[in-house]
MILONU-325335 format. One line per field, with one value per residue (C-alpha): residue number from 1; residue in one letter; y, z, x. Coordinates in steps of 0.2 Angstrom, whole numbers. Each point is the difference from the previous one (the first is absolute). Layout:
# residues N
fike: c(NUM/...) $
zanu: c(A/...) $
py: c(Y/...) $
pz: c(Z/...) $
px: c(X/...) $
END
This chain:
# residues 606
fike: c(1/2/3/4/5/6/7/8/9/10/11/12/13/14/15/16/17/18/19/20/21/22/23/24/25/26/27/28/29/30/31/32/33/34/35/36/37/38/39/40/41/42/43/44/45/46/47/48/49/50/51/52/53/54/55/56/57/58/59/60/61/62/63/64/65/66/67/68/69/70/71/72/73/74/75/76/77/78/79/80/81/82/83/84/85/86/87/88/89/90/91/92/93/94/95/96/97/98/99/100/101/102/103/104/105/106/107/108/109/110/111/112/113/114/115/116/117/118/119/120/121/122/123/124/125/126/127/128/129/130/131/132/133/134/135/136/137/138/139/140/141/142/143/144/145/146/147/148/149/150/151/152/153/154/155/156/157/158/159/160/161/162/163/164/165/166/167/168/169/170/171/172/173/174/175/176/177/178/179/180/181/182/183/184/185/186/187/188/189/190/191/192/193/194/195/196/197/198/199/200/201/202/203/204/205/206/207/208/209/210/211/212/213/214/215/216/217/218/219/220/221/222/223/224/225/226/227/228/229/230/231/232/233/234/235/236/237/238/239/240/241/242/243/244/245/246/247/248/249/250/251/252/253/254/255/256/257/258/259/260/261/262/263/264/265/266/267/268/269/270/271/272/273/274/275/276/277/278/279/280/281/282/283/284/285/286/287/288/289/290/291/292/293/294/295/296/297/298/299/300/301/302/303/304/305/306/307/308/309/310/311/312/313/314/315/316/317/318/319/320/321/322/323/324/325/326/327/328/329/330/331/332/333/334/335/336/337/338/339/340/341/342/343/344/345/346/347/348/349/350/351/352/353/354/355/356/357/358/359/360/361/362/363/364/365/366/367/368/369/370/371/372/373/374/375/376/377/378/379/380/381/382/383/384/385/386/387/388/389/390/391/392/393/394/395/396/397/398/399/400/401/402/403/404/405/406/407/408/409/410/411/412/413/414/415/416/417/418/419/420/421/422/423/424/425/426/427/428/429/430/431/432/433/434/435/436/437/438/439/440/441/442/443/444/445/446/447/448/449/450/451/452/453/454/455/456/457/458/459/460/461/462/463/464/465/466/467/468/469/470/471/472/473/474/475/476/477/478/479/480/481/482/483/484/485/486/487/488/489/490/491/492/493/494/495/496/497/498/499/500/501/502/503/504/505/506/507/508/509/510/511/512/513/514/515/516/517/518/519/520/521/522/523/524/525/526/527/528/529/530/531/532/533/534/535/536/537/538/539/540/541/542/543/544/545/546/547/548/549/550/551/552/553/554/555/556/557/558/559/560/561/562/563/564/565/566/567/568/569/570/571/572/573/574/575/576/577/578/579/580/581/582/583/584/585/586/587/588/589/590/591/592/593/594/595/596/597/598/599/600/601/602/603/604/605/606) $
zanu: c(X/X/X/X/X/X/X/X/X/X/X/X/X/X/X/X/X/X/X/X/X/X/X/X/X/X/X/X/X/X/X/X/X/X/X/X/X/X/X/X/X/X/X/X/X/X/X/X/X/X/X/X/X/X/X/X/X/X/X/X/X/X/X/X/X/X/X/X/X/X/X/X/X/X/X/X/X/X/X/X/X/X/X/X/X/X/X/X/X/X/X/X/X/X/X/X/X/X/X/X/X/X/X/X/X/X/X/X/X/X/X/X/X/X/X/X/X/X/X/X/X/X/X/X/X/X/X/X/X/X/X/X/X/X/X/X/X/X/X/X/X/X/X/X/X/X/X/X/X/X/X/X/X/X/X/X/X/X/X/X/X/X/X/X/X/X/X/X/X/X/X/X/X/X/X/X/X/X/X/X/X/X/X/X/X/X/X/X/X/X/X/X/X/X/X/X/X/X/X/X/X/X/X/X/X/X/X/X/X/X/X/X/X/X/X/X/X/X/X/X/X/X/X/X/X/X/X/X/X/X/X/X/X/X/X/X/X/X/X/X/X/X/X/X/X/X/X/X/X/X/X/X/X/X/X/X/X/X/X/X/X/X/X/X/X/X/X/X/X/X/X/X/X/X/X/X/X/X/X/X/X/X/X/X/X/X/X/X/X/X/X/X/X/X/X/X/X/X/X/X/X/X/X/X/X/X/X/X/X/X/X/X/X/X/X/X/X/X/X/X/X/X/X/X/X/X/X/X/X/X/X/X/X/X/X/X/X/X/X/X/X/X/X/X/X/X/X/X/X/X/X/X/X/X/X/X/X/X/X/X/X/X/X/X/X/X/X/X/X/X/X/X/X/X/X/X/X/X/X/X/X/X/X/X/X/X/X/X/X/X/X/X/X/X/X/X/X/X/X/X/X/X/X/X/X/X/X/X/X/X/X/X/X/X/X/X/X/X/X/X/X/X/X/X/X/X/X/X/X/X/X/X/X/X/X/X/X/X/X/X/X/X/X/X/X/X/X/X/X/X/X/X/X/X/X/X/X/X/X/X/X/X/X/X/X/X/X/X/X/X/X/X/X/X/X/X/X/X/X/X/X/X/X/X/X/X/X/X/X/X/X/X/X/X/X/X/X/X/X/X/X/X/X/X/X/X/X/X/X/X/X/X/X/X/X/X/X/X/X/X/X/X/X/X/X/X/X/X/X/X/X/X/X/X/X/X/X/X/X/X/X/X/X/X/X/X/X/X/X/X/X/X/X/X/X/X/X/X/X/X/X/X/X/X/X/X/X/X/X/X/X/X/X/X/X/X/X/X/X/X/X/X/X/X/X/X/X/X/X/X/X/X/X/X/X/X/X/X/X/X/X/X/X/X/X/X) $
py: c(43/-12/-9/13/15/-9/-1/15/11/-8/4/17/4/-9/12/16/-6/-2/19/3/-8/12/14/-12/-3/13/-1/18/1/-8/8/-9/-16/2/5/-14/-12/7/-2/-19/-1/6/-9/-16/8/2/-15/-7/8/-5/-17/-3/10/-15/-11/12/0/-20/-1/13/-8/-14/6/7/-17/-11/-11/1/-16/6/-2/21/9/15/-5/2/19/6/5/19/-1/-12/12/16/-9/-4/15/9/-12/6/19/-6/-6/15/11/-6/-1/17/3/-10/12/15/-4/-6/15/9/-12/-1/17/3/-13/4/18/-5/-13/19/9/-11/-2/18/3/-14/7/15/-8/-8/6/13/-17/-7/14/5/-20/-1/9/12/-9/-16/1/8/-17/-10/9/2/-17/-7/11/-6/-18/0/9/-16/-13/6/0/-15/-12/4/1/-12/-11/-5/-1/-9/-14/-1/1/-17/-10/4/-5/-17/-5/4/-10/-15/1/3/-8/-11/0/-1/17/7/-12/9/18/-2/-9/15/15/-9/0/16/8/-9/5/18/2/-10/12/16/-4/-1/19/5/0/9/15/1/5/11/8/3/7/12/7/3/7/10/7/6/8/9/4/6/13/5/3/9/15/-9/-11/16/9/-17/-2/-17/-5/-11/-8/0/-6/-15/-4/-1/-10/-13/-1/-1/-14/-10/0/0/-19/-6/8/-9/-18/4/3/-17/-8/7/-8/-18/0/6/-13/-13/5/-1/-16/-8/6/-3/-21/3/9/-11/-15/3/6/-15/-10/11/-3/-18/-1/12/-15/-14/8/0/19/16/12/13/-12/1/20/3/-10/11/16/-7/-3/18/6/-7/2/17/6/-12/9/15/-13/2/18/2/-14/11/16/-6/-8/15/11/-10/5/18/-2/-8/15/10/-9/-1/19/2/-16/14/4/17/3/15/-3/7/-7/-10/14/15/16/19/8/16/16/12/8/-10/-7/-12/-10/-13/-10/-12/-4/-15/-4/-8/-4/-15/-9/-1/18/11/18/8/-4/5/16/12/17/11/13/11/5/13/-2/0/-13/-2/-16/-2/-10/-7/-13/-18/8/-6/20/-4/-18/8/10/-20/-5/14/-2/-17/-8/-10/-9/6/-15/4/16/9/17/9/14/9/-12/-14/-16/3/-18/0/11/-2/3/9/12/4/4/13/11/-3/11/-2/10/-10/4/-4/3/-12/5/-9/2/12/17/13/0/-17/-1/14/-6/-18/7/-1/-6/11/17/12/12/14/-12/-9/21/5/-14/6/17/-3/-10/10/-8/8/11/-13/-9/15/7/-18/-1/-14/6/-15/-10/-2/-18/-2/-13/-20/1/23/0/15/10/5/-7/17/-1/-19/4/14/-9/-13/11/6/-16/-5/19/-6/-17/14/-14/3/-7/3/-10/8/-14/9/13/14/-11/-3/19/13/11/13/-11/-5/16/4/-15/-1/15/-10/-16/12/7/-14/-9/16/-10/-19/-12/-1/-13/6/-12/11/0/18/6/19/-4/-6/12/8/-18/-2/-15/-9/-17/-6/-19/-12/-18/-3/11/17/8/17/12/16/18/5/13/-12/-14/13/5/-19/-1/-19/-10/14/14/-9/-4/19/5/-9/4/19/-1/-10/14/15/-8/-3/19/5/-11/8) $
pz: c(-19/-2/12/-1/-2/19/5/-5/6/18/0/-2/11/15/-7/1/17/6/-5/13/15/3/3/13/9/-2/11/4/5/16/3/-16/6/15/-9/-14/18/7/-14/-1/18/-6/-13/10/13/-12/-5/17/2/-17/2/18/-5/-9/19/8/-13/1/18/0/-12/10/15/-7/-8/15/-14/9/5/14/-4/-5/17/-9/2/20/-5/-7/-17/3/7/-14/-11/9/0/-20/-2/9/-10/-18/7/5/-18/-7/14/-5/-16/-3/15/-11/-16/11/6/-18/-10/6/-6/-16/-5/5/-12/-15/4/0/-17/-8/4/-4/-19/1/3/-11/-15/0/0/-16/-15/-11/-13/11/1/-18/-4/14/-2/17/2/-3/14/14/-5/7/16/5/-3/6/19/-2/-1/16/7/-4/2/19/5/-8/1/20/3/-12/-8/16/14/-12/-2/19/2/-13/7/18/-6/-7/16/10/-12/1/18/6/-15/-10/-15/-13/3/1/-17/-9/5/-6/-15/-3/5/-14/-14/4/1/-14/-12/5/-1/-17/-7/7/-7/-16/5/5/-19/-4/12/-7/-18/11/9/-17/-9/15/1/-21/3/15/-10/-14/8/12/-17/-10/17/0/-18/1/-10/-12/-1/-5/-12/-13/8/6/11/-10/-6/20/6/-11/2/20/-4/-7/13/10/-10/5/17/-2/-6/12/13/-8/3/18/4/-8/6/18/1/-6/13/14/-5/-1/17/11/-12/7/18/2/-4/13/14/-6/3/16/8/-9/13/15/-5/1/17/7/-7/8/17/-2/-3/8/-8/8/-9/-15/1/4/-14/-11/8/-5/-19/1/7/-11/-17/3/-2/-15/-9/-1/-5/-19/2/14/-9/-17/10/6/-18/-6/13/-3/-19/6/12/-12/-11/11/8/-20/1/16/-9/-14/2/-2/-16/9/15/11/2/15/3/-5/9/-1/-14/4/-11/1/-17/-11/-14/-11/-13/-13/-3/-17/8/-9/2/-7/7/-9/-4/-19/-1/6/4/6/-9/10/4/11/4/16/9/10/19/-3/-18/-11/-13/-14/-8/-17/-14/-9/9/5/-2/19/10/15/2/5/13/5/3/10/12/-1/-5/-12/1/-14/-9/-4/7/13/9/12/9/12/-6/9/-11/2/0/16/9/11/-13/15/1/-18/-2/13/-8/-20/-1/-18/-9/-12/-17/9/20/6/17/16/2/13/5/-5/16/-2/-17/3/17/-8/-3/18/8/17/-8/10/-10/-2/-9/-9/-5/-5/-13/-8/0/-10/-11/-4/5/19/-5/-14/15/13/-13/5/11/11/-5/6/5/-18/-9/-12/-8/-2/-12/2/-12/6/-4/-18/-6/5/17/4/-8/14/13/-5/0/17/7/-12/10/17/-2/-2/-9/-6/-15/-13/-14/-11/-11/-14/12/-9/-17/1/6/-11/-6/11/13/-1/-1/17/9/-9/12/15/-6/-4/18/8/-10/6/12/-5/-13/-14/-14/-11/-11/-12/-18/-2/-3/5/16/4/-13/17/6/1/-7/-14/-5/-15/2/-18/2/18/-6/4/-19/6/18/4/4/-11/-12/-3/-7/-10/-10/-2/-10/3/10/14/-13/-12/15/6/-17/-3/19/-5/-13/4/14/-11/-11/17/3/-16/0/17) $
px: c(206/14/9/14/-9/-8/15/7/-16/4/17/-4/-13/11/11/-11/-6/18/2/-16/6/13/-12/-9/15/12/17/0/-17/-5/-16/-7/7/-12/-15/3/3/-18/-10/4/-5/-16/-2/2/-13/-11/-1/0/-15/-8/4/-8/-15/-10/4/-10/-13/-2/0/-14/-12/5/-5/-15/-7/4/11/15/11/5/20/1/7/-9/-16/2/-4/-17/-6/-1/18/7/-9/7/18/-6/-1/14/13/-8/3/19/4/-5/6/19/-1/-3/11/13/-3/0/18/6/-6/13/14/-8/-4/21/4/-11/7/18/-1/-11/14/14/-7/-3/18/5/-7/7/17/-3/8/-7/-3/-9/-12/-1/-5/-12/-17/-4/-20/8/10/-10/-11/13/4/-19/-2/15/-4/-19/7/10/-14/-11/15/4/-17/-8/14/3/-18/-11/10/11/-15/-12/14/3/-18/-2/13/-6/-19/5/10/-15/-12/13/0/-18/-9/10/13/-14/-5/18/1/-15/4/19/-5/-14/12/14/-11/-7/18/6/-16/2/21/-3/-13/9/13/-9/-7/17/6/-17/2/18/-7/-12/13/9/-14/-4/17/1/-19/8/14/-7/-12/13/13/-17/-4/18/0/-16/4/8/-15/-11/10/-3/-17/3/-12/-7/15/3/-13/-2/19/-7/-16/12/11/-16/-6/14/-4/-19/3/12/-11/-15/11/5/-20/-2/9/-2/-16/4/15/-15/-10/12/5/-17/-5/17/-3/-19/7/11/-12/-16/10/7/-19/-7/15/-5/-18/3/9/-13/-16/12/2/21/0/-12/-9/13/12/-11/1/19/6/-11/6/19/-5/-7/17/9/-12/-4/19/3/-12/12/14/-1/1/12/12/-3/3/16/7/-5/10/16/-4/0/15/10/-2/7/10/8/0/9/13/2/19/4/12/9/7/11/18/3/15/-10/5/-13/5/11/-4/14/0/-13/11/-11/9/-5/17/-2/-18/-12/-18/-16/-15/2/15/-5/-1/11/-2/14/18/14/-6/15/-9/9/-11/11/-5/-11/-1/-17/1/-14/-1/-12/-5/-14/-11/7/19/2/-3/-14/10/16/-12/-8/18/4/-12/4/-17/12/16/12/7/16/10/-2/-9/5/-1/13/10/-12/-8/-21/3/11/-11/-17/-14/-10/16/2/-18/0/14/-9/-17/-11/-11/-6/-10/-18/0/-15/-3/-11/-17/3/1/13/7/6/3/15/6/1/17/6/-15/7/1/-11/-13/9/15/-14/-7/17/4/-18/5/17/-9/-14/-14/-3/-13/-10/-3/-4/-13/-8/-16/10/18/13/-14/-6/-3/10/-11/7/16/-3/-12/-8/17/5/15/9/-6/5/16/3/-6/14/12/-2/1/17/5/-7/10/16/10/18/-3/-16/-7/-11/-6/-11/-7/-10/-2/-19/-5/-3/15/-7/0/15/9/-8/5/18/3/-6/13/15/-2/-2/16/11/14/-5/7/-15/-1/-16/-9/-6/-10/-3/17/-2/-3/20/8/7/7/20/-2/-9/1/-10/-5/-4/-5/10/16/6/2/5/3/5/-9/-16/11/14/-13/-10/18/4/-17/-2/-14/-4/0/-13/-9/-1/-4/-14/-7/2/-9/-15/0/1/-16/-9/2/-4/-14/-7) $
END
């Protein structure tokens, strides 16, 4: 790594852990405040305690072998007490510090919960781009691991890293003092190069487990977008193809997870190498003192219980450090999400949108997804208060992205929409979206029950509202002939309906949702024509009293409409009622034409 990328890599992760501290020590919050408060007090208890054990262990062996020098004011009491008090101040360390994790895991599960909801939140504010760009496994990745590594960051950074760094510099005054500076000197110089081996080669691990994590989430992905696509996968008997496309994902992190095993284990030994020097030299000082007469053999013993102390929590050092670069890696992540902006927002001046007849109208409207390519043209379409407006053409003309700029999941680019008389753009999103319900070609429902997937309309309908919106759309008693009638699974994405049934169960939640406004966006164009007839019933009741603008590719279905508008390349071309189109004989006409009469060799056919 270069000395930018350091630098750079530092600033960061000060950066991410700024974004932490908050949820440590949040201003509206005291009771955290306390809890954070008492757990430093245990911590320092604890090692209080841990640090005044090996006295007590000296002046026992001490006592014991009669090498005493008499100058110890412990050695007034006798071994069994001095091992009793030995002990009592080993069971004291441990009693606070799991007194200090009992108080702080509180404070810690609130802030992981928080940051988990917050990206939650978050990334359902982002634009619909954002969504299409970003692949669904993919980014469940980064908010597990981004939660994981606060998880991991609160706990081993208040509770390892911090104590094991008081607990060094507290050992090295205490061998200046009662020993001399030679054996502060050869533990700091042993604790340095042991630090400074194990950052350097973690660092080096570091960039491995990146490629790992990398490889895992492709890996992760494909597997997740091969399981959603399972039906797909067996009509062109793929799982093969899908498998081996798998394996090499697989592969990828087979060999990075190969280089993180090796190199695991020349960091580990590196590391006890390093500190054995270290502990060897200083017993080989102790041992020295001890033959000369300037030191005891309790002397000889506690200086050996320190090294312990202080080698045996190194040891998880490498990992702990990893752990911790690693987290910031993760945070970081989703910390970029939560840095996402939001494409739509609402104006700082935004007011509820008021629905008082349901005018929608498309003055001169632009827009492309990308600038480069343009979609719509100026496009001016009126939908009168109550109207039904159809608005076809062939693919790519620019139909289901008037439907996106609607529900404002875009910003138009040049013109304006409005409805009532009200820019969407000069309205609360949250508003506009309450007074728009959409059908759309494909209703993808949650892997719940019925019950919910209705009442996911208006979420405080009672059962009997929730009964009657299946009833008018036909699908009451499809779901009563069902052994666990409203209680039945739908399966993830509804995959135990046919494409009839989720289509009703859709339109009884658009119902339920009782919106003045309706957008029917390609609604019955993947059922059968049967199907469709059925269900067209449903839609045409449920439009009765609303402003509807249907998307439509199957032209007999909005022969009744009053309106038609026929879209080409981004342009209205022609408009006006389904007879009066028909006698211009132009674009609509050809296009009815050449429906009628693939329908007419589909019946003869059958």
């Amino acid at each position: 790594m270069s000395h930018a990328d350091a630098a750079g890599a530092r600033s960061s992760a000060l950066s991410t852990i700024r974004r932490v501290l908050p949820y440590l020590w949040p201003k509206d919050l005291p009771w955290v405040k306390r809890r954070v408060v008492a757990s430093v007090v245990a911590l320092f208890l604890a090692q209080l305690f841990s640090l005044t054990t090996p006295f007590f262990f000296k002046a026992a062996v001490d006592k014991l072998t009669g090498t005493s020098h008499g100058q110890d004011f412990l050695l007034v009491y006798g071994a069994v007490a001095l091992t009793l008090a030995y002990g009592l101040s080993r069971v004291l360390n441990s009693g606070m510090g799991e007194l200090r994790d009992a108080i702080f895991v509180r404070v810690g599960q609130r802030a992981i919960r928080s940051l988990a909801l917050e990206t939650f939140t978050h990334i359902h504010r982002l634009s619909m781009r954002y969504h299409i760009t970003r692949k669904t496994g993919g980014l469940s990745r980064v908010i597990e691991r981004g939660i994981k590594g606060v998880d991991f960051l609160l706990r081993f950074t208040l509770f390892s890293v911090g104590p094991l760094t008081l607990q060094l510099l507290i050992v090295l005054v205490i061998f200046a003092t009662i020993f001399n500076v030679w054996y502060a000197a050869v533990v700091l110089v042993s604790i340095s190069a042991y630090v400074a081996f194990t950052f350097k080669v973690t660092e080096w691990r570091v960039q491995i487990r990146r490629e790992m994590n990398a490889q895992d989430t492709d890996a992760n992905q494909k597997a997740i977008d091969s399981l959603l696509n399972f039906e797909t996968v067996k009509y062109f008997g793929a799982e093969a193809r899908e498998a081996q496309r798998y394996d090499a994902a697989m592969a990828g992190y087979e060999s990075a997870a190969v280089k993180t095993g090796q190199s695991l284990a020349f960091l580990n030994f590196g590391q006890v190498l390093i500190i054995t020097l270290g502990l060897v030299t200083v017993m080989a000082m102790a041992a020295i003192g001890v033959e000369r007469g300037t030191l005891t053999v309790g002397d000889f013993v506690m200086v050996n219980a320190y090294m312990m102390q202080i080698t045996q929590p190194l040891g998880f050092l490498g990992t702990v450090y990893r752990e911790i670069r690693q987290s910031l890696i993760d945070m970081g992540d989703m910390f970029d999400l939560l840095g996402q902006p939001a494409e739509i927002n609402d104006a700082p001046d935004a007011k509820d949108l008021v629905v008082t007849g349901g005018e929608v109208l498309l003055d001169n409207v632009s827009f492309g997804y990308e600038a480069a390519r343009p979609i719509l043209k100026g496009v001016s379409i009126r939908v009168g208060a109550g109207q039904t407006v159809a608005i076809v053409g062939p693919s790519g003309s620019g139909k289901s992205t008037i439907g996106r700029l609607l529900f404002r999941f875009y910003e138009v680019t040049g013109g304006a929409l409005t409805i009532d008389g009200q820019d969407v753009r000069s309205v609360t999103q949250d508003s506009l979206h309450a007074q728009i319900g959409v059908v759309p070609q494909d209703t993808v429902l949650f892997n719940d029950t019925l019950l919910y997937n209705i009442a996911y309309g208006r979420p405080n309908a009672t059962p009997s509202e929730v009964e009657a919106a299946a009833k008018a759309t036909k699908i009451h008693d499809f779901i009563m002939s069902l052994p666990e009638g409203y209680q039945t699974k739908v399966g993830e994405r509804g995959l135990k309906l046919s494409g009839g049934e989720k289509q009703r169960v859709g339109i009884a939640r658009t119902l339920l949702k009782n919106p003045p406004i309706l957008l029917l966006d390609e609604a019955t164009s993947a059922l059968d024509t049967q199907t469709e007839r059925d269900i067209q019933e449903s839609l045409k009741a449920m439009g009765e009293g609303r402003t509807v603008i249907t998307i439509a590719h199957r032209l007999s279905t909005i022969a009744d409409a009053d309106r038609i508008v026929v879209l080409e390349k981004g342009v209205v071309i022609e408009e006006g009622r389904h007879e009066d189109l028909l006698a211009r004989g132009g674009r609509y006409a050809a296009m009815w034409n050449r429906q009628s009469a693939e329908a007419a060799e589909e019946e003869a056919a059958a």
